[in-house]
N, C-alpha and C positions, 0 to 999 in steps of 0.2 A: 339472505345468503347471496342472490343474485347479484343485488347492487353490493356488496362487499368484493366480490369477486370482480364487478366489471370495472368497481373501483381501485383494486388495487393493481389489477393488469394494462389502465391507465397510467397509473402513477410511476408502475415500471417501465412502460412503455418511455415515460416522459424522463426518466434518469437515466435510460439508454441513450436516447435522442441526444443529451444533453452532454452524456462522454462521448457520441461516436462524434459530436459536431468539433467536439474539443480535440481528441485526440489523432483526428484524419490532419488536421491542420501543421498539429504539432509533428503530426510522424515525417510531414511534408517538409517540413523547416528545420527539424532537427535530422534527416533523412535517416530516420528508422522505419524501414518498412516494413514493419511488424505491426507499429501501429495505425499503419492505412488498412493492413489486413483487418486489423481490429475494428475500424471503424466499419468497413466492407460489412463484418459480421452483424457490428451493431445495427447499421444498416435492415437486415436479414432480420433480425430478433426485433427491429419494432416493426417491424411490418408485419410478421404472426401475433406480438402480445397486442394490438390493433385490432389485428380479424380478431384474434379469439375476442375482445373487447365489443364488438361489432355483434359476432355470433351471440355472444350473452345477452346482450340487448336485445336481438333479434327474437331469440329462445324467451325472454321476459315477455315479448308481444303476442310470440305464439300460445303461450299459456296462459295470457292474459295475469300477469303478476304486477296487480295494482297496489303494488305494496312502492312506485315506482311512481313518481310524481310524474315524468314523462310519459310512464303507456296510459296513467289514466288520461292525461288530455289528447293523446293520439288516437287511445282505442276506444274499445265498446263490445262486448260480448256479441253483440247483435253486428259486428261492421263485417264485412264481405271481405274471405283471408288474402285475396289480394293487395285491399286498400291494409293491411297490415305493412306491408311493406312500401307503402307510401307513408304509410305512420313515421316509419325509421328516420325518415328524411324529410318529416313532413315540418318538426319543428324546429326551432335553433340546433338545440342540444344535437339532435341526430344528425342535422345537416354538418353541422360541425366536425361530426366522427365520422361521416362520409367522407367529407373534405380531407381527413386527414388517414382513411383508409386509403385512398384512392393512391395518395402521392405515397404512404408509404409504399403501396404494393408496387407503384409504378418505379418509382425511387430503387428501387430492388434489381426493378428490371435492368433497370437503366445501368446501374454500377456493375451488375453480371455480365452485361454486352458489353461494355467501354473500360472495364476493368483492368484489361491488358495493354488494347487497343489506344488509352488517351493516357500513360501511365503520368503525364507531368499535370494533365486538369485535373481525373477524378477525385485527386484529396481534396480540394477545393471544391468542387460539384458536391461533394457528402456534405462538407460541412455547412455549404448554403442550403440543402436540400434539408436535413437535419437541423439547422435552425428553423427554417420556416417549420418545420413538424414541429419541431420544439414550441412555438406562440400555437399553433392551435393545440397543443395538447397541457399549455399554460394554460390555456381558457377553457377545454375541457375538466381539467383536474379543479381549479380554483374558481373560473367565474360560471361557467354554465357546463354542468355534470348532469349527463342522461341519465346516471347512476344517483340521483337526488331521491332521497322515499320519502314519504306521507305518510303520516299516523294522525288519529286510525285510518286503516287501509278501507278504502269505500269499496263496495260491492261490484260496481260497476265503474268502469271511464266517461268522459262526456264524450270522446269521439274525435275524428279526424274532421278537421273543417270541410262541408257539406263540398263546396267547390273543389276540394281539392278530393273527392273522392269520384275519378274521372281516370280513365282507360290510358288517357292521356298523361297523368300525372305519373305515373307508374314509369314512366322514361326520361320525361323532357327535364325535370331535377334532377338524374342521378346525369344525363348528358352534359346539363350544363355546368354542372359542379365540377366535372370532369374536367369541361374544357376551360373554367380558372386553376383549376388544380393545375394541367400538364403544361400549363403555359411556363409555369415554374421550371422545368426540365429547362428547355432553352438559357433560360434568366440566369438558370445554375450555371451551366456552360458559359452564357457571357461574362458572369461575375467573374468564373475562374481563371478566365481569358485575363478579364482586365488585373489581375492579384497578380498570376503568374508572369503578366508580359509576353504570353504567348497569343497576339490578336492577331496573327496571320489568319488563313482560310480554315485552319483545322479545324475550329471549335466552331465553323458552320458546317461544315462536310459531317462532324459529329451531332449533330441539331437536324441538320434538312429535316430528317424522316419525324423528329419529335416535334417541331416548331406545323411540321403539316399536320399532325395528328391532333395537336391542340387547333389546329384551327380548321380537323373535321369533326370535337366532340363542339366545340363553340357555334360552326355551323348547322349541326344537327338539334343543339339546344336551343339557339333562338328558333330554328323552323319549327319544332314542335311545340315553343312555345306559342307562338305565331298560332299553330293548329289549333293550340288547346284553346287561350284565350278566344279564336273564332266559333268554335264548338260547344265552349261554356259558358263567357262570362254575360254572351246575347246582347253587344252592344252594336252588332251587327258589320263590324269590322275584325280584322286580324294584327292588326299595329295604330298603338293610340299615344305612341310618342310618350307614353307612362316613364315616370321614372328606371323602375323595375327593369322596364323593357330597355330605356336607354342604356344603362348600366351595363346590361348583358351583353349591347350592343357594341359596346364602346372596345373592349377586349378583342372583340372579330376586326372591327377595323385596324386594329392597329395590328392583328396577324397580319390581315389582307396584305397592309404593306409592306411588313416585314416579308412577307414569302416572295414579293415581285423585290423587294429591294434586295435583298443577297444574291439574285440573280446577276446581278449587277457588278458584286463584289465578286462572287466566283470567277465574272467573266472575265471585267476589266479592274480589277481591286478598287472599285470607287466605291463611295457612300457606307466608308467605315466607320466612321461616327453617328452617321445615319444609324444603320444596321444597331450600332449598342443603344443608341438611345431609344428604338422602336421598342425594342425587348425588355426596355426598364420599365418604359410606360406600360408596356403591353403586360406582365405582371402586378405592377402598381393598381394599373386598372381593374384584372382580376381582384385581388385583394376588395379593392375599393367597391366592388359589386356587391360582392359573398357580406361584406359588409350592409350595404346598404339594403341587400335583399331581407335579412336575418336583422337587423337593428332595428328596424321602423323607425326610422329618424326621421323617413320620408314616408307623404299621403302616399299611398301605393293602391290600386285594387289587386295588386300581385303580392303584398307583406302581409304576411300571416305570425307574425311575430314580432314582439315588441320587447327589449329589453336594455341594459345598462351598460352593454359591451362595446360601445362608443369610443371611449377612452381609450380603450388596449390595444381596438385596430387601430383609431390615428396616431397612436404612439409606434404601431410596429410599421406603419404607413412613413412616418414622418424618420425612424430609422432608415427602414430603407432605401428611401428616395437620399438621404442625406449621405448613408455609405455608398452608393452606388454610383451617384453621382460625384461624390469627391473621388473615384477610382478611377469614372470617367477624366478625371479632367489631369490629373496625373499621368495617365497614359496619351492624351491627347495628341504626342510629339509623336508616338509610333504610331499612330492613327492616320498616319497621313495619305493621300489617294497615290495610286501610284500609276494615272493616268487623269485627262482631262475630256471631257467631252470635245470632241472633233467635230461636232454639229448640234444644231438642234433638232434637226431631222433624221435621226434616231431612237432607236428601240433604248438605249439606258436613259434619256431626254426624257421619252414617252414615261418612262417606269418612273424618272424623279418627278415629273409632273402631277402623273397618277396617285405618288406619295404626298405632294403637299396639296393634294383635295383630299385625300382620308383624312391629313392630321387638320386638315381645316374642317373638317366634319365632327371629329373627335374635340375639337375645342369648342366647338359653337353647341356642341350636344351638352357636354361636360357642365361648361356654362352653366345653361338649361337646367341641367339635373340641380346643381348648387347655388343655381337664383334664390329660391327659395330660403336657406339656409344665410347666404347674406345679406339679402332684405329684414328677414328677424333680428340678424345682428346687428344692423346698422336702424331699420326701423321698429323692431319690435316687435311687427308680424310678419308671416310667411305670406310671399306672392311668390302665387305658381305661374311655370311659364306653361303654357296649351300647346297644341299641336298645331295651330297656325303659325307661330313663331320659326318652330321648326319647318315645319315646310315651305315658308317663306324663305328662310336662308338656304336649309339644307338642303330643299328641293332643285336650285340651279346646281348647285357644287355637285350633288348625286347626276344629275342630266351630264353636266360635261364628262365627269366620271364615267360613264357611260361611252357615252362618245368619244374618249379618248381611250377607251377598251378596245374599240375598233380601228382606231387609228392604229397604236400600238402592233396590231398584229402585223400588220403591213409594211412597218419600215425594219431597217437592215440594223444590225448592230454598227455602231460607229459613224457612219455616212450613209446618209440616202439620197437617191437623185428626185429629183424633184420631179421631172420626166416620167421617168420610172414607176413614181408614186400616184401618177396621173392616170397612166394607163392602167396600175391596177385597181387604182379607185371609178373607173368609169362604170364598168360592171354592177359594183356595190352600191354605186349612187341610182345608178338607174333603178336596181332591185328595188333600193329604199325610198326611192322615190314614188315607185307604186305601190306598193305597201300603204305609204303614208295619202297618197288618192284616193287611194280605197277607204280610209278611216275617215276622212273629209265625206267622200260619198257616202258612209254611214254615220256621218253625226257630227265628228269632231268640229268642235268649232273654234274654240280657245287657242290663241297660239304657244300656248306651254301646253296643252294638248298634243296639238298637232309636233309640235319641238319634240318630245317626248317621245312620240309615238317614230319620229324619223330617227331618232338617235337611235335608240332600239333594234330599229329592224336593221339599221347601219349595222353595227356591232353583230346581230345577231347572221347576216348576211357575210361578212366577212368572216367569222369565223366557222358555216360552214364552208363557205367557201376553199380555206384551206382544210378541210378537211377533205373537200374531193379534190383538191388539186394532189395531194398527196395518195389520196388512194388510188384513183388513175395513173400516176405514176410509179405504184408498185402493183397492180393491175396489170401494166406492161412489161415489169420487169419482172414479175415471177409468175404471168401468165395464168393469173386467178381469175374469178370472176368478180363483178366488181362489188357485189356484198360480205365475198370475205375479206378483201383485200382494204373494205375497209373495216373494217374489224381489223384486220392488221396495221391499223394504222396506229392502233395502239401499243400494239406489240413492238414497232417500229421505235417508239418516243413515246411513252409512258407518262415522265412527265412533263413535255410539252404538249400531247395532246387530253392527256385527262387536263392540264390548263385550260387548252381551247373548252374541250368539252363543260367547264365550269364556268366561261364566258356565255356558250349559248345557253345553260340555265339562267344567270342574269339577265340575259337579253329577253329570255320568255319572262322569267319572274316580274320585268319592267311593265314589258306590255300588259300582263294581268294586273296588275297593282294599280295602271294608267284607267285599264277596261274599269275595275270594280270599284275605283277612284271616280274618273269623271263620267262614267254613264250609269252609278248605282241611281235606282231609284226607291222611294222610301216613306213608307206609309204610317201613322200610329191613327188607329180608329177602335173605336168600342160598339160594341155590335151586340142586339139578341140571336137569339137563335132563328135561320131563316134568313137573316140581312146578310148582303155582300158585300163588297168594296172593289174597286179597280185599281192595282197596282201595275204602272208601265203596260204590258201586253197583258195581263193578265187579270184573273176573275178568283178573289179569293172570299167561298160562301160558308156560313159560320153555321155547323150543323146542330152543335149541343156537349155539353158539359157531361163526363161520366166521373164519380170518385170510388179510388178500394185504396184496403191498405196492405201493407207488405210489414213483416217483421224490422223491425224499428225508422218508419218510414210510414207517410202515406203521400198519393199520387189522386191530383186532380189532373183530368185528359182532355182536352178540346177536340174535337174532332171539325176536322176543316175539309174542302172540298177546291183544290186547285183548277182554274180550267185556263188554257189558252186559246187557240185559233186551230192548232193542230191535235192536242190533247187534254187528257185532264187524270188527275191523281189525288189520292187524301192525303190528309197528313194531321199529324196529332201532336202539338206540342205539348207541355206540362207544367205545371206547376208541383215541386216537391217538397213536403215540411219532412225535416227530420228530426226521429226524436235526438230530444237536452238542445234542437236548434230550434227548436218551433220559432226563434225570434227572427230569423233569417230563411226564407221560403227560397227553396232556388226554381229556378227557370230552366228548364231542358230542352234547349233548341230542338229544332228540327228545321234541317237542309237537307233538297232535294235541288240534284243536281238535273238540269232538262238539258235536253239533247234533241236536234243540232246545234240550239245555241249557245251553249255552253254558259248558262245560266242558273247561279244559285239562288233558287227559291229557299227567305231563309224568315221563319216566324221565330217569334216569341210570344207568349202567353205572359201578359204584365198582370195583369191582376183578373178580379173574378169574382162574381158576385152570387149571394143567396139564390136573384131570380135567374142565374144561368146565363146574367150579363158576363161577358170578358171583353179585357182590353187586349190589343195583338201592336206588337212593331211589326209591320211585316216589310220586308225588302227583297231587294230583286237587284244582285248584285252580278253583274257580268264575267266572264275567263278565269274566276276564281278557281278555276278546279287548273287553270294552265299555273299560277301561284303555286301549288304542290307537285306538280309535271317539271316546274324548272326548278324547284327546287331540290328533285329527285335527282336531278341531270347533274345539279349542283356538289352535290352530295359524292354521287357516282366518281365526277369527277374527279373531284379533289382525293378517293378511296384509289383510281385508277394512279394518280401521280402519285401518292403515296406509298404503292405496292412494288418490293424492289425489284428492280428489273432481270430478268435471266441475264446470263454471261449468253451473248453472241458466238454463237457455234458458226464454224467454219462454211457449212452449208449453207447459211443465210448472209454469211458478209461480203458476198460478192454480191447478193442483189440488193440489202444496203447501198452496198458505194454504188450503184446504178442509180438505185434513188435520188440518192445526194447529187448525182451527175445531172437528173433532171430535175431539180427543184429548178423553181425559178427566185429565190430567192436566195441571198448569198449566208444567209444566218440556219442552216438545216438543222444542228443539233444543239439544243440552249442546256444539256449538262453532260 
């Protein structure tokens, strides 16, 4: 009954999809607006016959109805009703009906706001948005149905894969899905740009707020991916250049530049072919992840699923790219700037700079991910490319990247004096100069170290910088004190300073990455019970092995004995078999954060013997915990520039334009 139902609320879902895509176009061309209403509606009806699609599924999990090829491999009578709802999304199938819950609900949203507001894009925005429903709800209905059933119906499920039944998982898929999913929103808008010939500023001024929102579900789903894989997988890092990871990665880059490059366009109408072409890749890319995450095309320790859906996406891939791009090139004559750079010592300079180190990051990554794939073609077998590769190339292009974040805030839209640019970088050189003494007096010795570590504090120095330059000057002007006033700074420029404020997350996020990078230190020893080891400052002594078991589950414990110079703590990693997984034992870190040093003490229990022998990775990984501090700031950020601004009341626009009176820079408002 269940899969009957969630089957055919599909199926309808997917012939709505399929006339709202057709008939918004036609109402548009034929100018009946009866049938843009219509499509509006259809719109509205797959977004409900979806959820209720969604909720059936969900209600099959809750009741555990293994009559349903998908809950038996997800679930388990014995699984923990949280990790139920990791089940949803844990395999292709559900991931799928996420994917395509998300955009219809948000798709909804979107045509109810712009409805009135864009009346010459949004026939075009449905029918691209309704197509792409349309291919996942083709690959729902035909190649991979969560509504698939098994006979006979077994008793029990095997479960959700042991890794992925983690606190952590319960988020960072439904975030990351999200942020391929919304990237779409934009993509819709530029497609409909380029159809209608309406590529002036409108269909960015309609995007800002969606094109930021995809790239804070995209930010918040690498960080927690990031989290999870350091908290799970025990390989004693948080980014291992994994395909998986690259993939997810490749989509934020190409927001990142998409959100500095419109800024550009808004201000000075430059970089309008730029701007379409970021948004095409920046979709394709999506696409191209959700693929590669969900195919197992690629060795992954992130692919939890293997199947034949290969062919669908490179076919709706290679549509794509081929309709999007022959629209681009058609409209290419009204694409033209309607200004030139006046210098290179400028704020739009800095931003197309900043832009072709992202897409130089995004090709060399891309690369990387699809080496593999054309060396079997051309040789036969797959070579993978490692993580030195990347950090060989990628690692300068991220460092200037950096350093040019800093740069960036400093100079003027249009002309900067070069003078001008001197005295205010004297300050932030000096800052960053000691900073980077001080990393030299503790350790650093390397000069991609030390590079690193000055770019950083550059960048991170300059942008608080303006941020008390700015608060002291409404400090004076509305005679606050100076911890609200900066607080007001937001209130002030929304988004320009949730920007900065997303710069100094990077700038921390760098220095962590750099700390837990080159001063990790890193031990594997096998020990009885009684024997110790020395890792960097520390004394780690190996107490004794206890085992129990837990409902569908059992837990071998280590009990360890941390000590340094100033303290000492336990810690108990694990080894966990779960049952239908006995063949795959997982490892359950344990990190303990020490203080003052900001030191992640981080074990793993590798294996483990009869006589109470075990083996430990244990490491001792530096600022890690500053890694999730800039990453918050990150996050914060980009939610603060996102959040629309109040209408300026009369009371406050007088100590505005005081503000603006005292900036010292001639660029005060960038929207």
């Amino acid at each position: 009954m269940t899969a009957n139902i969630g089957t055919a609320l599909l199926f309808i879902a997917f012939l709505a999809a399929l006339y709202g895509a057709v008939a918004s176009v036609l109402g548009a061309r034929l100018r009946v607006p009866e049938l843009v209403v219509s499509a509006r509606n259809a719109v509205i009806a797959v977004a409900a016959l979806v959820a209720l699609a969604a909720l059936t599924l969900m209600y099959a999990f809750v009741t555990h109805d293994f009559s349903l090829k998908y809950v038996v491999a997800q679930t388990t009578r014995a699984q923990p009703w949280p990790y139920l709802f990791s089940g949803f999304y844990g395999g292709q199938a559900g991931s799928l009906l996420y994917w395509s819950l998300t955009l219809a609900l948000l798709s909804t949203v979107v045509v109810l706001v712009h409805f009135r507001s864009d009346r010459q894009l949004i026939p075009y925005v449905i029918t691209v948005l309704l197509t792409i429903e349309s291919f996942f709800l083709v690959v729902l209905n035909f190649i991979s149905s969560p509504f698939e059933t098994v006979f006979p119906v077994p008793p029990d499920g095997r479960g959700l894969n042991p890794l992925l039944q983690d606190p952590g998982m319960l988020i960072h898929p439904p975030m990351l899905l999200a942020g391929y999913m919304s990237v779409s929103i934009p993509f819709a808008f530029g497609i409909a740009a380029l159809i209608t010939g309406q590529v002036n500023n409108r269909w960015l001024q309609a995007t800002r707020h969606w094109a930021l929102l995809a790239w804070l579900f995209l930010s918040l789903g690498n960080l927690l991916g990031a989290w999870w894989a350091y908290h799970v997988l025990g390989w004693g890092g948080y980014w291992g250049w994994d395909p998986v990871e690259n993939v997810a990665i490749l989509p934020w880059f190409a927001m990142t530049a998409y959100v500095h490059s419109v800024l550009v366009q808004e201000r000075r109408g430059m970089l309008k072919v730029w701007n379409m072409v970021l948004i095409i890749v920046a979709f394709n890319l999506a696409v191209f992840g959700t693929f590669v995450v969900r195919s197992g095309i690629l060795a992954s320790v992130h692919s939890f699923a293997v199947s034949e859906i290969g062919p669908y996406f490179f076919g709706f891939l290679a549509v794509s790219l081929i309709v999007s791009l022959t629209l681009l090139m058609l409209r290419l004559p009204q694409l033209r700037d309607e200004h030139n750079f006046d210098s290179m010592l400028s704020r739009e300079a800095t931003f197309l700079f900043n832009n072709l180190l992202l897409v130089a990051v995004i090709c060399v990554t891309f690369l990387g991910v699809i080496f593999p794939l054309l060396s079997d073609a051309v040789q036969g077998r797959q070579i993978n490319v490692g993580p030195p590769f990347y950090q060989q190339v990628n690692g300068p292009l991220l460092l200037a990247l950096v350093a040019l974040m800093g740069f960036g805030m400093l100079v003027p839209w249009r002309r900067g004096a070069a003078r001008a640019l001197f005295r205010g970088l004297r300050i932030t050189l000096i800052g960053a100069a000691v900073i980077t003494t001080a990393a030299v007096v503790l350790g650093a010795r390397s000069p991609w170290t030390i590079l690193s570590i000055a770019a950083c504090a550059f960048a991170l120095i300059v942008a608080l910088r303006e941020f008390h330059r700015t608060a002291i000057a409404l400090m004076r002007a509305q005679q606050t004190p100076y911890p609200a006033a900066l607080l007001a700074v937001f209130r002030y420029n929304r988004r320009r300073y949730g920007g900065y404020l997303v710069h100094v997350g990077i700038a921390i996020m760098g220095l962590a990455i750099i700390g837990s990078s080159f001063f990790q230190a890193e031990r594997s020893v096998s020990m009885r019970p009684g024997q110790s080891v020395a890792v960097g400052q520390y004394t780690v002594a190996y107490q004794g092995l206890t085992t129990w078991n837990e409902p569908g589950k059992q837990r071998t414990i280590a009990s360890l004995l941390v000590r340094n110079a100033n303290q000492s703590f336990e810690v108990a990693p694990q080894k966990v078999v779960y049952q239908n997984w006995e063949d795959q034992p997982i490892s359950e870190v344990v990190i303990k954060t020490v203080y003052p040093q900001f030191d992640d003490v981080y074990i793993v229990m590798a294996a483990y013997g009869e006589d109470g022998t075990a083996s430990f990775h244990i490491f001792v990984n530096p600022l890690v915990a500053f890694l999730w501090l800039g990453g918050a700031l990150l996050v914060l950020g980009g939610l603060i520039s996102w959040w629309p601004s109040p209408v300026t009341s009369p009371t406050t626009a007088p100590a505005a334009a005081n503000v603006r009176a005292r900036r010292l820079t001639p660029d005060t408002v960038s929207s």
